[in-house]
Every structure is written in C-alpha cells, then in structure tokens.
C-alpha positions as protocol buffer text, in pm:
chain_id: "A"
residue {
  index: 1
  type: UNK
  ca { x: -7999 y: -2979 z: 18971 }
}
residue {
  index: 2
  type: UNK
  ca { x: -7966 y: -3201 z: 19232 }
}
residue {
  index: 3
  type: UNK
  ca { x: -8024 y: -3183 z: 19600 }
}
residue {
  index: 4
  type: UNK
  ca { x: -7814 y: -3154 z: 19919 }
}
residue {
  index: 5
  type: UNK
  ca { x: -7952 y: -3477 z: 19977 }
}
residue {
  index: 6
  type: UNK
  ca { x: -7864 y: -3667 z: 19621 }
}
residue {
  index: 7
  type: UNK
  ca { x: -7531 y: -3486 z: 19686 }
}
residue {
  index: 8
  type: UNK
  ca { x: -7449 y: -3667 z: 20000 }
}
residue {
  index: 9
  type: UNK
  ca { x: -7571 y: -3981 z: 19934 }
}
residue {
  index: 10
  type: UNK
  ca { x: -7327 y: -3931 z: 19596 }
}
residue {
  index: 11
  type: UNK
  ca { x: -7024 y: -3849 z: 19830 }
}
residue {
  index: 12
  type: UNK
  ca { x: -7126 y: -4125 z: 20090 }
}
residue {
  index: 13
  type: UNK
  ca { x: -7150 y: -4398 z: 19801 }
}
residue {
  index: 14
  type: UNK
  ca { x: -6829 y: -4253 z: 19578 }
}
residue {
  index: 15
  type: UNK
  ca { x: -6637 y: -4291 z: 19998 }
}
residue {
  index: 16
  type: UNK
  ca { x: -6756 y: -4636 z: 20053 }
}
residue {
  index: 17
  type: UNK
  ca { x: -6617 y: -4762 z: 19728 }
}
residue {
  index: 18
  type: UNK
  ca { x: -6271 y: -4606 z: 19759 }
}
residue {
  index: 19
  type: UNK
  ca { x: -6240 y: -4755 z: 20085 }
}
residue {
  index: 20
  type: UNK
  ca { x: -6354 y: -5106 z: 19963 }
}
residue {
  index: 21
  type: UNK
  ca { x: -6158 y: -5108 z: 19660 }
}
residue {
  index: 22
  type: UNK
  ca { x: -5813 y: -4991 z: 19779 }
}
residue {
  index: 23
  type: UNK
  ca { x: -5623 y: -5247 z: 20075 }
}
residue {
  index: 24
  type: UNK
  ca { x: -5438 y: -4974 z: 20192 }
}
residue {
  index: 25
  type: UNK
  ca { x: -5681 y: -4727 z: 20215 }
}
residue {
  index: 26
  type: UNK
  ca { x: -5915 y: -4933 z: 20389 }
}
residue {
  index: 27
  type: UNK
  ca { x: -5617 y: -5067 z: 20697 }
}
residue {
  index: 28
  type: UNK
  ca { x: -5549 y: -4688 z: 20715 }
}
residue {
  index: 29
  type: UNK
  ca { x: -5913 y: -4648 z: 20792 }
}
residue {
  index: 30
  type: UNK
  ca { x: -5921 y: -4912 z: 21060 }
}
residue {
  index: 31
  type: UNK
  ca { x: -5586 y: -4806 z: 21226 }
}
residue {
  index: 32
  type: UNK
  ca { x: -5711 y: -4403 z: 21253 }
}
residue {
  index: 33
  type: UNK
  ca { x: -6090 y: -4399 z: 21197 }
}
residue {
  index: 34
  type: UNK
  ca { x: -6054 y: -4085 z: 21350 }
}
residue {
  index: 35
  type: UNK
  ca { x: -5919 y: -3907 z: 21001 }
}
residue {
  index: 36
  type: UNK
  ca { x: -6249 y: -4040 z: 20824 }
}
residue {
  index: 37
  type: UNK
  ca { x: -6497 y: -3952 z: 21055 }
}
residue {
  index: 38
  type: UNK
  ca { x: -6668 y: -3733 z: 20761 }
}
residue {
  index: 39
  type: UNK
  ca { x: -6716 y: -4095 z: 20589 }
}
residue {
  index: 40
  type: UNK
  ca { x: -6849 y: -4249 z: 20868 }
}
residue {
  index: 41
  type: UNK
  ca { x: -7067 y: -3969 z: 20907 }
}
residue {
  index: 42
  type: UNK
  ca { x: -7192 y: -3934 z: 20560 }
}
residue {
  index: 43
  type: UNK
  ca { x: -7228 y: -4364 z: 20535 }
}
residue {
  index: 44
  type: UNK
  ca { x: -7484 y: -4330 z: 20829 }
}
residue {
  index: 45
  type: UNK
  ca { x: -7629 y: -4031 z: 20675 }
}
residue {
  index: 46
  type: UNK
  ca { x: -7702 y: -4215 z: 20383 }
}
residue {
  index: 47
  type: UNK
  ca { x: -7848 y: -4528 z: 20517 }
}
residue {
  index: 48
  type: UNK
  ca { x: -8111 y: -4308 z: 20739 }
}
residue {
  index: 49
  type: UNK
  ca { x: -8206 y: -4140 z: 20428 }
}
residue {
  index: 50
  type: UNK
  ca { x: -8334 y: -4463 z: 20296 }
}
residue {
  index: 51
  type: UNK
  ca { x: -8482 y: -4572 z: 20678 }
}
residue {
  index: 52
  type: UNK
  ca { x: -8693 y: -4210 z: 20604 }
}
residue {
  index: 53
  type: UNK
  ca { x: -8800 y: -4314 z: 20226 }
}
residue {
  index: 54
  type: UNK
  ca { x: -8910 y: -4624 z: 20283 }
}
residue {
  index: 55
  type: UNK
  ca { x: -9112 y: -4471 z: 20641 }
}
residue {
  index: 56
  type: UNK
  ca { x: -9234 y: -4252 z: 20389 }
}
residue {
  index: 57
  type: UNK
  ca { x: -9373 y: -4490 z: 20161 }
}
residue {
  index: 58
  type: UNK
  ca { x: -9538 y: -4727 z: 20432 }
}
residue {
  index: 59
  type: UNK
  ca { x: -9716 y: -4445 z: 20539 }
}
residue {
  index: 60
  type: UNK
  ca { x: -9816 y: -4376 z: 20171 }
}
residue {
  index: 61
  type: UNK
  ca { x: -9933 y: -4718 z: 20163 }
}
residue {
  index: 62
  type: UNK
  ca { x: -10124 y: -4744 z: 20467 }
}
residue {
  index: 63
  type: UNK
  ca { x: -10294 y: -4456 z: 20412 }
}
residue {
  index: 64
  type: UNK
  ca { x: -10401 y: -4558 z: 20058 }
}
residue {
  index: 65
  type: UNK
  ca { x: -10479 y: -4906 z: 20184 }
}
residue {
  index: 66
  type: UNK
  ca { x: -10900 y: -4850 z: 20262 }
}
residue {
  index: 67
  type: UNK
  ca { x: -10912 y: -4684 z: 19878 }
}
residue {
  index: 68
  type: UNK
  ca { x: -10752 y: -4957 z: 19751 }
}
residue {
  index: 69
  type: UNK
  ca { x: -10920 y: -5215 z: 19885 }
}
residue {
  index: 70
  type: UNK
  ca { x: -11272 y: -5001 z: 19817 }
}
residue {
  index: 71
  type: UNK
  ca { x: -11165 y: -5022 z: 19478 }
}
residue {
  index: 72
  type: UNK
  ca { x: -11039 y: -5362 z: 19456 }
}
residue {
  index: 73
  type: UNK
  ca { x: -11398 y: -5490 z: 19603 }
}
residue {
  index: 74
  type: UNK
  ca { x: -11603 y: -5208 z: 19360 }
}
residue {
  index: 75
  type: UNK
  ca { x: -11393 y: -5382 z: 19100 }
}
residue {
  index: 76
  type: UNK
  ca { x: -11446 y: -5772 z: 19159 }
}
residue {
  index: 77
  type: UNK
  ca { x: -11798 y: -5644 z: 19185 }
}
residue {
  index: 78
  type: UNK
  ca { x: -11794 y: -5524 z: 18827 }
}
residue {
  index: 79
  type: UNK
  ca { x: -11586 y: -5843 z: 18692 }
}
residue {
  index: 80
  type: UNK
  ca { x: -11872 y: -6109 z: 18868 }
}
residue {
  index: 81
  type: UNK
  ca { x: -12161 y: -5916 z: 18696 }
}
residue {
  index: 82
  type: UNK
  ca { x: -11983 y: -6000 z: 18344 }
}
residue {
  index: 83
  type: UNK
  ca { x: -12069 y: -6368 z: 18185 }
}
residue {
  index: 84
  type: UNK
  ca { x: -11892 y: -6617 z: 18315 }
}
residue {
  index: 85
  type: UNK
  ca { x: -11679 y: -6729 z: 18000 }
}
residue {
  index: 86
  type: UNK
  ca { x: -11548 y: -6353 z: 18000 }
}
residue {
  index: 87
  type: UNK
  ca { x: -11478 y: -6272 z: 18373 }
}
residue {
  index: 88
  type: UNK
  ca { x: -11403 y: -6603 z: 18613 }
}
residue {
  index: 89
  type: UNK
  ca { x: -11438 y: -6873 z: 18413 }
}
residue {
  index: 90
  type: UNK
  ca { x: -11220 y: -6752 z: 18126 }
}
residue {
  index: 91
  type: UNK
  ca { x: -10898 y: -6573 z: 18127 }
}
residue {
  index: 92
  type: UNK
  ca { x: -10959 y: -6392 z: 18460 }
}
residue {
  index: 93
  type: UNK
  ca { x: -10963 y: -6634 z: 18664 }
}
residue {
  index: 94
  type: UNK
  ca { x: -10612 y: -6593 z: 18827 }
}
residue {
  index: 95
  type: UNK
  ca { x: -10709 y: -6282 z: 18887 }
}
residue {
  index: 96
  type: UNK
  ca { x: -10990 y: -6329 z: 19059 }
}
residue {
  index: 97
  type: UNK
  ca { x: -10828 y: -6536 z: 19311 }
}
residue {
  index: 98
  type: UNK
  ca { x: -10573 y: -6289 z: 19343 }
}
residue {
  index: 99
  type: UNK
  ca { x: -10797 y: -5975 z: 19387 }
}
residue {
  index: 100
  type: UNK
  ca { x: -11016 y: -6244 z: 19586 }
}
residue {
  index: 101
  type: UNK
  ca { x: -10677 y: -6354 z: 19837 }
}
residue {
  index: 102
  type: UNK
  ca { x: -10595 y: -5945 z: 19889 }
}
residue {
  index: 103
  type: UNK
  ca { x: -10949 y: -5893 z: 19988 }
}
residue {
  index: 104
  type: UNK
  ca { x: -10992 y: -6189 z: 20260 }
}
residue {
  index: 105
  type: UNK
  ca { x: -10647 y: -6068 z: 20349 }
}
residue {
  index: 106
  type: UNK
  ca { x: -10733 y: -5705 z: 20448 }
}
residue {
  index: 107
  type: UNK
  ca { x: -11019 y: -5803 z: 20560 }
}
residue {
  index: 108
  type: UNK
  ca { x: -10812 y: -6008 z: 20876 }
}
residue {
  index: 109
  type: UNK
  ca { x: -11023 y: -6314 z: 20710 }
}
C-alpha cells in the first residue's frame, strides 16, 4: 500500500506531464494559474520531499562517516600485514590508493 506521500508525489508527477504534453493545456495554465493552484501546490510539494530525503541521507552519512573511516583504516591495516604480491603489490593496488586517498581525505590531509 502506498503512502500519502508516494500518492502525492504520483499526482504531482502524473500533473506535470499533462501540462507539458498538451499546448493548450499548458497556455490555459499560464493565462489562469489560479484554476491549478492544487498543481502548483502538489509540484512544490514534491520537490521538498526530495530536499527532505536527500537531508536525510547526508545526515545518515555524516553520522556514519567516523565508523567508516574506523573501518576503512582497521581495514588497510589488515590488507598491509598480507605479502606484498597479494595485497599492494598485486591486484589491490588500486585499491589501496583509493582506500589510501579517502583516508588522507577525511583526515583534512
């Protein structure tokens, strides 16, 4: 079942497209924007849905951000003890830089 929210965001979308897709339609909406208020309303609805989601998945991210990067290190700590044909010098060693670059990164070095 979906949610008041997936609902509007439907509505909003399904609005958006009949107004783009139909040249009369769409001059009738410029001319009396007044009569599609409810669009308007629903369009901006929709947009600050995703302005919340994606708030709420920077904060996700920043407050995950010390574990990661704990378990990035405790990781490239594991990989260096391993012989070198296996870990850096072999087929890891892309990876290394990588996991190296995101380290120095957070780090502010």
């Amino acid at each position: 079942m979906k949610t008041v929210e997936e609902k509007a965001n439907k509505y909003a979308e399904e609005a958006i497209l009949a107004l783009y897709s139909d040249s009369e339609l769409m001059q009738d909406f410029v001319q009396k924007p007044e009569k599609y208020a409810k669009v308007d309303f629903l369009a901006g609805y929709n947009e600050a849905m995703k302005e919340v989601k994606e708030m709420k998945a920077n904060t996700q991210l920043i407050a995950a951000a010390p574990d990661l990067l704990e378990a990035l290190m405790s990781l490239m700590d594991g990989v260096a003890n391993l012989p070198p044909l296996v870990a850096i010098g072999g087929v890891l060693k892309t990876e290394w830089e990588q996991g190296l670059k995101a380290i120095n990164k957070a780090l502010g070095k």
